[in-house]
N, C-alpha and C positions, 0 to 999 in steps of 0.2 A: 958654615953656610948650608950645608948640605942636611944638617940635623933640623936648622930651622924650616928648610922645606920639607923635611920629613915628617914636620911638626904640622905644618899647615896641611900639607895632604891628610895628613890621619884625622883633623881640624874636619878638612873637607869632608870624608867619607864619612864621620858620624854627623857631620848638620845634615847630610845628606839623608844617610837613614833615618834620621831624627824626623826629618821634614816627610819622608815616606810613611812614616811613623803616624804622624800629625794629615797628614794626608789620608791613609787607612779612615780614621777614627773621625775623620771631619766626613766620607760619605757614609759609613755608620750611621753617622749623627744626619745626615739627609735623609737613609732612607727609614730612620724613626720620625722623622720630622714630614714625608710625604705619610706614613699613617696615621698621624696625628692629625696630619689636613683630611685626609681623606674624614677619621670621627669626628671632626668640627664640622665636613659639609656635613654630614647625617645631623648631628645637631643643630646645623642653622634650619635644614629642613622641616626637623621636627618643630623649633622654635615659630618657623613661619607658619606651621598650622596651626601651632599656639595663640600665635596674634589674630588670624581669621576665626577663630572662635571665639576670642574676648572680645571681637568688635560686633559679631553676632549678642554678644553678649551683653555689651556696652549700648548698644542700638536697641535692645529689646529692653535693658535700663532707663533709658529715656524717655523711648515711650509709654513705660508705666510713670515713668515722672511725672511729666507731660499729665497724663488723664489723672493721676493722683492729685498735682494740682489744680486743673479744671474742675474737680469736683469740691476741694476744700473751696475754693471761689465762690463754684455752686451755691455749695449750703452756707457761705456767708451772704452773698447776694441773697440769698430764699431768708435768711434771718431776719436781715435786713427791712425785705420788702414785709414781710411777716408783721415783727415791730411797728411801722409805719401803718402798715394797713389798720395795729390795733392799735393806734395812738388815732385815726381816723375816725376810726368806728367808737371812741371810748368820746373824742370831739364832739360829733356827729348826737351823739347820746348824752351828754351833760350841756349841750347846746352851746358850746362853747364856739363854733362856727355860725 
């Protein structure tokens, strides 16, 4: 009887150290994990001035869109009236009005 409790104590004292063990190596492993956080905020930081400048960039896109197509419109409306005006004048001249 006496061996079997000798058995469990000895049992005890290494789960014990084992768990001190595991303990150690677990905040280790926290304070690699707080500077890991700490270089993701820097990165999220940087990333969010990333996105204010692609929306500066995204916005000044558009508005060349924008007048890029107000002007192809343009010159098809200007062709348009153009054509017409000499399908008028070409009317107007073989008396066909």
């Amino acid at each position: 009887m006496e061996s079997r409790i000798a058995m469990l104590e000895q049992i005890a004292r290494s789960t014990t150290a084992g768990l001190e063990n595991i303990d150690r190596r677990m905040d280790g492993l926290d304070r690699r994990m707080d500077g890991f956080d700490h270089r993701m905020d820097g990165f999220d930081r940087r990333l969010e001035g990333v996105e204010r400048r692609m929306d500066v960039i995204i916005a000044g896109q558009r508005a060349d869109f924008r007048w890029v197509v107000g002007l192809i419109l343009t010159c098809i409306f200007t062709v348009i009236g153009v054509f017409g005006t000499m399908l008028g004048v070409m009317a107007h001249g073989f008396h066909w009005l």
